[in-house]
Structure formats: structure tokens, C-alpha cells
C-alpha positions as CSV (number, residue, x, y, z in Angstrom):
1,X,70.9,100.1,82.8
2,X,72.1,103.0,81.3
3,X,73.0,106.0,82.6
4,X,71.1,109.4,82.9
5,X,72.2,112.0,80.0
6,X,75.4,113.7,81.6
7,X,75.7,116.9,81.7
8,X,78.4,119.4,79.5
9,X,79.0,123.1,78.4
10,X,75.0,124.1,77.7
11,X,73.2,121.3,80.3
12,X,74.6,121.8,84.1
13,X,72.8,121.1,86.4
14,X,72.6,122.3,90.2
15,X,74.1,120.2,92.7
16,X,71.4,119.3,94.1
17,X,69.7,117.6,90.7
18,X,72.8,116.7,89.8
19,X,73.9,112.8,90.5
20,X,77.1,113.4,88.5
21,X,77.9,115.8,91.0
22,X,77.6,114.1,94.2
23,X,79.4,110.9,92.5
24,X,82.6,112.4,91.2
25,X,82.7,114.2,94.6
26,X,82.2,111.8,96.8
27,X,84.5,108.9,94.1
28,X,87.3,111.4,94.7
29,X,87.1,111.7,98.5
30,X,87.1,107.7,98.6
31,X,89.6,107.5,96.1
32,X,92.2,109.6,98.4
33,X,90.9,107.9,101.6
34,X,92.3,104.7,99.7
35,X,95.8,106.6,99.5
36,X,95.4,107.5,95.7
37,X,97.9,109.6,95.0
38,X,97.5,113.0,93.5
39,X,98.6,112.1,90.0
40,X,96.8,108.9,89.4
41,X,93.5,110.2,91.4
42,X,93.7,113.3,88.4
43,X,94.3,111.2,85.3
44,X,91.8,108.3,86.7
45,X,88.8,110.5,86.9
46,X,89.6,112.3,83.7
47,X,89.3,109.2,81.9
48,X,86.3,108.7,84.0
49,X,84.9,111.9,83.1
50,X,85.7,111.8,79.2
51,X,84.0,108.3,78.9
52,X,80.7,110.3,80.9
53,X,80.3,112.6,78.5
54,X,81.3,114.9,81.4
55,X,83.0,118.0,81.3
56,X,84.9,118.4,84.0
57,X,88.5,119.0,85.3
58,X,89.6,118.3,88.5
59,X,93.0,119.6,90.7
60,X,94.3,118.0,93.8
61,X,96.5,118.1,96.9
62,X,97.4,115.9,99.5
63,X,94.7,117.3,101.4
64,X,92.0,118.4,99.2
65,X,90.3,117.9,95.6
66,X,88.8,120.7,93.8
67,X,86.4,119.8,91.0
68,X,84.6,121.9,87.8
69,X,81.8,120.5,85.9
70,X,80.7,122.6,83.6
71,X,82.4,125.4,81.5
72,X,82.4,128.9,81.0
73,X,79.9,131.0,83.3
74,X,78.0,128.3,83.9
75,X,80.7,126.5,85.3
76,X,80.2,125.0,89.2
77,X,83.1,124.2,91.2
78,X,83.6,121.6,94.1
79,X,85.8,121.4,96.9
80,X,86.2,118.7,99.3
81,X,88.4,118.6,102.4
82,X,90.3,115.4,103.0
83,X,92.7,113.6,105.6
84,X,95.1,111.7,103.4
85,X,94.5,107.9,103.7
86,X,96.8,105.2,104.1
87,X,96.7,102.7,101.3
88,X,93.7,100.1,100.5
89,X,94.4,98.0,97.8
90,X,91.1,96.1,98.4
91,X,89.0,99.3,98.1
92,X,91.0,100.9,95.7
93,X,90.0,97.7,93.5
94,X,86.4,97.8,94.2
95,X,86.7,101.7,93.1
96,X,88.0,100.7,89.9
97,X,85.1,98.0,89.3
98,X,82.4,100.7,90.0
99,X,84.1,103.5,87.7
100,X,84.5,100.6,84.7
101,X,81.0,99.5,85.2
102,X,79.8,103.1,85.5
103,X,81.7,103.8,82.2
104,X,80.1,101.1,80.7
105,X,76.5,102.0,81.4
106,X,76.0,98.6,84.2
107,X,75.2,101.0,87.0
108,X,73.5,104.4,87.0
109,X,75.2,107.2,88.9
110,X,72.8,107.1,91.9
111,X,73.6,103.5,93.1
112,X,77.1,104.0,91.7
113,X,77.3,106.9,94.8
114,X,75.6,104.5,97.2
115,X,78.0,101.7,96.3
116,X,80.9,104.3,96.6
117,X,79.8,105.6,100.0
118,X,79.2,102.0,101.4
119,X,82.8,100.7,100.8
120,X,84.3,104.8,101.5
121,X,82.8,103.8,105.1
122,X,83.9,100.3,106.0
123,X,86.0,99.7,107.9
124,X,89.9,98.4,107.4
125,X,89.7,94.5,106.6
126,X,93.1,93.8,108.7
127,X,93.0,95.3,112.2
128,X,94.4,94.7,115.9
129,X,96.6,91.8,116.1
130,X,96.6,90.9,112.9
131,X,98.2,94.2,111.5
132,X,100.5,94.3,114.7
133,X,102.1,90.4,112.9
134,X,101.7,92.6,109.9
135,X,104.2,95.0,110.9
136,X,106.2,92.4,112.6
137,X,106.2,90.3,108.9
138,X,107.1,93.0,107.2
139,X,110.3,94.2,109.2
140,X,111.8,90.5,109.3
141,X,111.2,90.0,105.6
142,X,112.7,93.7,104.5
143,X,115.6,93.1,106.8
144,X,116.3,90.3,104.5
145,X,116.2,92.4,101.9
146,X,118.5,95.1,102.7
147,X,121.4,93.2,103.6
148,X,120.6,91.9,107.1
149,X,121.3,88.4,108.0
150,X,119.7,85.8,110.8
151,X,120.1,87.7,113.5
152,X,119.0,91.0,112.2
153,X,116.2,89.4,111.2
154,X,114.7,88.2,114.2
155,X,115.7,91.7,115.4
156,X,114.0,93.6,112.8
157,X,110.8,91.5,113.7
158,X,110.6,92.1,117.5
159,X,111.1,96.1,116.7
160,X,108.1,95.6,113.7
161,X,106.4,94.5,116.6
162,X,107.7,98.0,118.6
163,X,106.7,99.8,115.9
164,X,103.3,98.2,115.4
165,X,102.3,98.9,118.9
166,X,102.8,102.6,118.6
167,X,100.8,102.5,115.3
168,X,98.1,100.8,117.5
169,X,98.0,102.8,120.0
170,X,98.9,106.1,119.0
171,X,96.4,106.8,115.9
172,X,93.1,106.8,117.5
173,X,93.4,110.5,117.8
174,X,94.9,113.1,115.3
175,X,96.7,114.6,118.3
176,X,97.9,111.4,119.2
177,X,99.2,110.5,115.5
178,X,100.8,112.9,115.1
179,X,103.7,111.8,117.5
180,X,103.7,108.2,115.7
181,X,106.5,108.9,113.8
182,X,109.2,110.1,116.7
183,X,107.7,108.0,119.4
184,X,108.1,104.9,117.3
185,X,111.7,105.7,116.1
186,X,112.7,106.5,120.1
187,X,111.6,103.0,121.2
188,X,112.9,101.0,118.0
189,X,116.3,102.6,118.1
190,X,116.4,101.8,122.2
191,X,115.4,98.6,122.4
192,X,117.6,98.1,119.4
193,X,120.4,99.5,120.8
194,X,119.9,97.5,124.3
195,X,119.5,94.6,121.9
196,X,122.8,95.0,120.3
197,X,124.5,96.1,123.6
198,X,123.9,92.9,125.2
199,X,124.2,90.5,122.0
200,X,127.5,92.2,120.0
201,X,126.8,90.1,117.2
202,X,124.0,91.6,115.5
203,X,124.2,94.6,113.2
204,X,122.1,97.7,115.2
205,X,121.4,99.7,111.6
206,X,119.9,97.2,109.2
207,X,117.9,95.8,112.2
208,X,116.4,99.4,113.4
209,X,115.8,100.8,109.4
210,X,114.1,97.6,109.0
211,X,112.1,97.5,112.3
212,X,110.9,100.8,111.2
213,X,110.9,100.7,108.0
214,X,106.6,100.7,107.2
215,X,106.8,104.2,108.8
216,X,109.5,105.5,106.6
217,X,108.3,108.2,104.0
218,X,110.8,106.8,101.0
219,X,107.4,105.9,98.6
220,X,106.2,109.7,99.4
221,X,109.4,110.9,98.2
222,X,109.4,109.1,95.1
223,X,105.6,109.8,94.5
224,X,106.1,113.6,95.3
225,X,109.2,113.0,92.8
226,X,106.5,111.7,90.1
227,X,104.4,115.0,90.7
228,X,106.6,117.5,90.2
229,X,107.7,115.3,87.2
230,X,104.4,114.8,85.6
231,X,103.7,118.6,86.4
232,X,101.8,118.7,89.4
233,X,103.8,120.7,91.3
234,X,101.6,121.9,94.0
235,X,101.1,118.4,95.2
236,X,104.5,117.2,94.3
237,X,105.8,120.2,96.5
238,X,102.7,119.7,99.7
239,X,104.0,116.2,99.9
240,X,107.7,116.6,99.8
241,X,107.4,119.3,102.5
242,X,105.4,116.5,104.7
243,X,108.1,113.6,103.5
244,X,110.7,115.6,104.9
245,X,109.1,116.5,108.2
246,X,108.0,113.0,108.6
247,X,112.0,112.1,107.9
248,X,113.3,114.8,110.4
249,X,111.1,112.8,113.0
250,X,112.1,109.7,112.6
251,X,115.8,111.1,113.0
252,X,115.0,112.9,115.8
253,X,113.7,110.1,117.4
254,X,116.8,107.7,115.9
255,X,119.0,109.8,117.9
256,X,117.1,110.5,120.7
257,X,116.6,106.6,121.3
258,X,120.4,105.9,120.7
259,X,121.4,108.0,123.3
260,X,119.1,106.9,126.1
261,X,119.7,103.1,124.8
262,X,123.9,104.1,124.7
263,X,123.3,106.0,128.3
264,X,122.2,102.4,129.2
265,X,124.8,99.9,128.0
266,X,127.3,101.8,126.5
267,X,128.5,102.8,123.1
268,X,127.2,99.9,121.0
269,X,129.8,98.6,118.0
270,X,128.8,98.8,114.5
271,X,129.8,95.2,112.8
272,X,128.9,93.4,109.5
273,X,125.6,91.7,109.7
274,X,125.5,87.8,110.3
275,X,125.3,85.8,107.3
276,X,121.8,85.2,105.6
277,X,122.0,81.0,105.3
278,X,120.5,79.4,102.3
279,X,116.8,80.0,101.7
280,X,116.0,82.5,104.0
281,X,115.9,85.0,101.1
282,X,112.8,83.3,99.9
283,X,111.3,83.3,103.7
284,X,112.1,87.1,103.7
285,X,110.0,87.4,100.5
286,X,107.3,85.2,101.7
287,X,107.1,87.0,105.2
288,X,106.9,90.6,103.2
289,X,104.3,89.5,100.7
290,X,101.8,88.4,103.9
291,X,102.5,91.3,105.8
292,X,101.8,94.0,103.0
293,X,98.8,92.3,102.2
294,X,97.8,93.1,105.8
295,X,99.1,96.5,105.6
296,X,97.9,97.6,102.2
297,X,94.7,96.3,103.2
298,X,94.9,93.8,99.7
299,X,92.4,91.1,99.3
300,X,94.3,87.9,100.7
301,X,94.4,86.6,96.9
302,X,96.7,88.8,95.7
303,X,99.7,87.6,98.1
304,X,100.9,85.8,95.2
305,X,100.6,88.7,92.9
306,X,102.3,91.0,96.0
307,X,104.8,87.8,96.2
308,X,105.7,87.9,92.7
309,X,106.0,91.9,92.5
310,X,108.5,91.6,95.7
311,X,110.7,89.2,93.4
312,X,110.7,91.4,90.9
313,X,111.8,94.7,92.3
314,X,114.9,92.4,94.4
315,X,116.3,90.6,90.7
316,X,115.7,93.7,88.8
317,X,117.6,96.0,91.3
318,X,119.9,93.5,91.6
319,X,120.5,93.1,88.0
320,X,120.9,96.7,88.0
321,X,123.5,97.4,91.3
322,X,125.8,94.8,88.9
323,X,126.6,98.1,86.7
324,X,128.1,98.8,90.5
325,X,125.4,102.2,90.7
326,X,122.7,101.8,92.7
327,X,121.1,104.4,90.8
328,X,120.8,101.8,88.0
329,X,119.3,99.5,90.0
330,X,116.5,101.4,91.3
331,X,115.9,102.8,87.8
332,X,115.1,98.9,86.3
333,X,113.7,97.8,89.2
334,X,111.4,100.9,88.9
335,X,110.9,100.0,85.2
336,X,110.3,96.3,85.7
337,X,107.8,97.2,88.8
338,X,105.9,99.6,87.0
339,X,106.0,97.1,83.5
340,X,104.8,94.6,85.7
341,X,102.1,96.3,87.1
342,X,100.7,98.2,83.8
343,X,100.0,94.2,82.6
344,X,98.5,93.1,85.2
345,X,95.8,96.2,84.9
346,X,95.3,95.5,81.4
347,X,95.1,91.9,82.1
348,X,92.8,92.0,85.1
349,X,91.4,95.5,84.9
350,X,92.3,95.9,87.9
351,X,94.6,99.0,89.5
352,X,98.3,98.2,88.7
353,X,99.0,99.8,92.0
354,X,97.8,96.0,93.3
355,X,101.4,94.8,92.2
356,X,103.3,98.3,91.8
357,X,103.0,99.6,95.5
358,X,104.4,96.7,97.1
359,X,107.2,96.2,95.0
360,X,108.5,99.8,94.9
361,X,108.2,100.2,98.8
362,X,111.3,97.4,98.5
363,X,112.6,99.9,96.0
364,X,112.0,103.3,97.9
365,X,115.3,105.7,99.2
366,X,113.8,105.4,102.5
367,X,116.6,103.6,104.1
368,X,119.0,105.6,102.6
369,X,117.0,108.7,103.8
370,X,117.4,107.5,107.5
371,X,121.0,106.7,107.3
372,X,121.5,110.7,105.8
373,X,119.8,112.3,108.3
374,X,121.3,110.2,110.8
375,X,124.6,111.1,109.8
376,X,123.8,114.5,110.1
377,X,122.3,114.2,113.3
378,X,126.0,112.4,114.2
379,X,127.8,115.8,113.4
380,X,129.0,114.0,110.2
381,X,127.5,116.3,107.8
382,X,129.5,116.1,104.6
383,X,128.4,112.1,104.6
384,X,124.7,113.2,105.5
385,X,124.7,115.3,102.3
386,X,126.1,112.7,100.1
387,X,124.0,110.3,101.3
388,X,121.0,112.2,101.1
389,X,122.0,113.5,97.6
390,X,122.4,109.5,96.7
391,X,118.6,109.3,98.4
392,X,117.3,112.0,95.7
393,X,119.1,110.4,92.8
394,X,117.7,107.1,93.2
395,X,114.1,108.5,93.8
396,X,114.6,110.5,90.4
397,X,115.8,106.7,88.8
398,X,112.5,105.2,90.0
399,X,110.0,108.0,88.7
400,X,112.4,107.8,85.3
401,X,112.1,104.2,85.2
402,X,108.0,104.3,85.8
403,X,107.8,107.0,83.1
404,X,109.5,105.2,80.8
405,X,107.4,102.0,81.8
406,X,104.0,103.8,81.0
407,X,105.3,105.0,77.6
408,X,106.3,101.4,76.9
409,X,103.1,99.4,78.0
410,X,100.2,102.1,79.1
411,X,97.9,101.5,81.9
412,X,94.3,100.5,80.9
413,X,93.5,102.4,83.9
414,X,95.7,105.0,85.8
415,X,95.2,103.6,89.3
């Protein structure tokens, strides 16, 4: 079927008669409910719009999307008020379907909206226990990641589990939410710090950063590096305000919970992590593949593609830290991540972000965020500042590298 004659300079119609409207509004809303990012959500319904026949331009925040069809005096403008979502992979694919299809004249705008308002409304796919193993998946496998060993491991796993609960528990209200973040960070830290009190052998940081590490803003700070890189500033600049707040929690709540846990069983050593033995590596990435499908929201089939992604942000930042700069590593992994995922939309037509968002959260300064403001919180303030200077550099290596990657091999589609 093809679609109804769109609309442009000398042809708006009202909002009411309008399908076009009421589709681009409501594609946007569910586009950012499914965590679309400000700079892909712009560029993705451009294209959108261009292949329409629309014209339209469209501006966005963290927390709203403004959109104008039409130009000159007869130009209407839209604006829709939206709570940021956390990422669907599985809905953000579906999205992608209906725009392609709608591009392509195989759906009309009027069961295109009804199709976008049906998946905008269900539900999350992975709920209850099974996102509670997610979180608990997740922190094991990352602790492998980031230098941990065994022990830290299972440590890391317990406090995913810690940190899952609150998640749970705390979100069903936006009062309640709102406290995730330092509530979470208090109870990981102290029952990581008992932990370590009564068992000297395990490593208390790699195991807490890695128990909490789904809650820590590092891919906000790199996507708010991307805006203000790719000029949108005013998002770039929202989101970076929030990433740091959101950082300032968790460290609040890091110190908090180490005192109470210290109060407890005493000052608690800081040793080398236990060694990693032979082929846990490759659990580690297994375990972190299953649980970001889960908290991603993916469709289950693209573990391997999640698994694959995972492998390639470790060799290529590894290849990278050989230079003996960190800063090098996350720039190639960034590069290879973003390479990666640019074929895989071309290939599949499907959003990149499938096999991009997983594999940069490995990526992310987040950890090295933490481990700044917790200096800082520790009266240590000149390492803090390095630290968190280091934390900048490396999200400024990942948005180079991702740049660079789109330049090389361009996205089909921008999500």
C-alpha cells in the first residue's frame, strides 16, 4: 500500500487531519522511551522525514522532542514531554522495521501509528527475577573484565544481585527512583566491605565498581560527549549535568556505605585481586552477553551478536592499552565497536546500537569516574582530579573513535 500524499511548504495540514503528524509524534516519544539518544533520535527521523516527502525538522533533549512540519507561516510545531527510557534493543528494532517499511510505501501512516503505539505500550520482555540474574550476570562477567579475578567475581555477582534488588524495588515510583542510585551504592559498598573484612583475600574495589557497575552513568558521559561533539549542545550539556549528579550519588553512597561497613569490621586492606584461572575470561564474556540481553531488553537471538560485540571492545582495547595509554585503547575499541556495529546495520537493517551499546558499556569511563570521585570523597583530591581528568580523556577517545567509524563505514540507518 502506498502512503497518503505527505505534506510540505504549500500542503499542511491540521493536526487533527494530519496522520503524519500524529506518527512522527508519537515515533519520537517511543523512540526515546527505547533510550534513543538525542543525536541518533534527530538524524533517524530526518532521514525518515526526507524519504516522506516531509518537511520537517525536529530538536531534542533528554526530556522532550520539539517537532516542525511545515515551513514558513504555515509552519506547526509539536512538543512532547517525555521521561527518558532505559534501553530496548528489541523495540528499538521493531521501530526501525516500521520506519523502513513506512519509507518504503509497505504500511500507510495510520497503521504505522497503531503499530508504533502497540509496541510504545508493552510492556518490558525481561522482568522480576529474571532481570534480578541479569544484574547478577552482568556484575560477575564485567568484574572479569576489569581486572578482577575468582574471587572478585563471585563477589561482584552477589552485590549485582544487591544492586538488582534496589532496582526492583525502588523504581515503581518516581519518588522512589530517584534514590536508586545512592541507596544501591550504600548497600553494595557495605556488604562489600563486610565481605572483604571477613575474607582479606578478595579485592573490595574491582568487586563493588563491578557489583554496581549497570547503574554507573559512564555510556551517558560518552553519549553527552557525542552531543556536544556532533553539535547538539543543549542535550549534550542536559545529560552531562544529570551524568554528573547521578556520579555524585553513587559516591556519596560509596562513602557512606564504607564507613558504616568499616564502623563494622574495621578498616578493610586494599590488595591485588586473586588470579583470573584459565578460561574464565570467556565465562565472563558469556555471563555479560546473557545478562545485557536481559537488561537491554534484546531479543534472546542476538546474545551471539551482544557476545561477539563484548569480544571486540576487550581485544581492541586491549590491542590499544599495548601503546601503554589507555586513552588508545578506548579510542580503537570505540572505533572497532562502532565499525562493527555500522555493518551489522547495513547487513541486517537493523539498528547498529544492537551490537554498539553492549560493547561500549565494557568500554565506558564509568569505573574510572567512581574511583575519581571516590578519591575525592577520600580527601585525596589532587588523584581525584587526575583520575577524573583521565575519565574525560578516554570518553573524548571513544566519541573520536565512533566519529571516525561512521565516516569510514556509514550507518544505513542512524539508530
Amino acid at each position: 500500500m502506498q502512503p497518503t500524499r505527505p505534506f510540505g511548504n504549500d500542503d499542511i495540514q491540521p493536526f487533527e487531519s494530519s496522520p503524519y503528524a500524529t506518527l512522527v509524534l508519537n515515533l519520537g516519544r517511543a523512540l526515546m522511551h527505547a533510550g534513543s539518544p538525542s543525536h541518533r533520535l534527530e538524524t533517524a527521523m530526518q532521514v525518515m522525514a526526507d524519504r516522506l516527502g516531509l518537511t520537517a525538522e525536529f530538536f531534542s533533549t533528554p526530556t522532550a522532542l520539539m517537532i516542525s512540519l511545515g515551513d514558513g507561516n504555515r509552519q506547526q510545531v509539536y512538543l512532547a514531554r517525555v521521561e527518558p527510557g532505559d534501553p530496548n534493543l528489541a523495540k528499538l528494532s521493531e521501530l526501525t522495521a516500521i520506519m523502513e517499511q513506512l519509507a518504503s510505501g509497505e504500511l500507510d501512516p495510520i497503521e504505522a501509528d497503531r503499530q508504533v503505539r502497540e509496541i510504545d505500550a508493552r510492556p518490558p520482555t525481561y522482568r522480576g527475577v529474571a532481570l534480578l540474574a541479569a544484574f547478577m550476570a552482568v556484575s560477575a562477567g564485567a568484574c572479569t573484565l576489569i581486572g578482577g579475578g575468582l574471587r572478585e567475581m563471585i563477589t561482584a555477582g552477589v552485590l549485582g544481585g544487591v544492586t538488582g534488588l534496589c532496582v526492583l524495588l525502588l523504581r515503581r515510583g518516581p519518588d522512589l527512583a530517584r534514590l536508586i542510585a545512592p541507596v544501591a551504592a550504600f548497600l553494595v559498598t557495605f556488604a562489600g566491605t563486610l565481605w572483604c573484612g571477613f575474607d582479606e583475600r578478595t579485592a573490595l574495589m574491582p568487586a563493588v565498581i563491578a557489583g554496581m557497575i549497570a547503574l554507573i552513568p559512564g555510556m551517558d558521559l560518552t553519549i553527552s560527549t557525542r552531543e556536544l561533539a556532533t553539535g547538539h549542545l543543549v542535550a549534550g550539556a542536559a545529560r552531562l549535568a544529570a551524568t554528573i549528579m547521578v556520579f555524585a550519588f553513587l559516591s556519596f553512597g560509596l562513602a557512606a556505605g564504607g564507613a558504616a561497613g568499616q564502623a563494622l569490621v574495621g578498616p578493610v586492606a586494599l590488595v591485588e585481586p586473586s588470579a583470573l584461572p584459565p578460561g574464565v575470561l570467556f565465562i565472563g564474556f558469556g555471563m555479560a552477553a546473557i545478562g545485557f540481553v536481559a537488561l537491554f531488553q534484546a531479543f534472546l537471538r542476538d546474545w551471539i551478536w551482544i557476545l561477539l560485540a563484548c569480544m571486540i571492545a576487550f581485544g581492541a582495547s586491549s590491542l590499544g592499552s599495548l601503546t601503554g595509554s589507555p586513552v588508545m585503547g578506548a579510542f580503537l575499541g570505540g572505533l572497532f565497536v562502532a565499525i562493527s556495529g555500522n555493518l551489522f546495520a547495513r547487513i541486517t537493517g537493523r539498528p547498529g546500537s544492537v551490537m554498539q551499546l553492549p560493547g561500549l558499556i565494557l568500554l565506558v569511563p564509568g569505573s574510572i569516574g567512581m574511583r575519581s570521585l571516590a578519591s575525592v570523597v577520600g580527601h585525596d583530591i589532587l588523584s581525584g582530579l587526575e583520575t577524573a581528568f583521565l575519565a574525560g580523556m578516554i570518553a573524548v577517545a571513544l566519541t573520536a573513535g565512533m566519529i571516525l567509524a561512521s565516516v569510514l563505514v556509514p550507518p544505513r540507518i542512524s539508530l
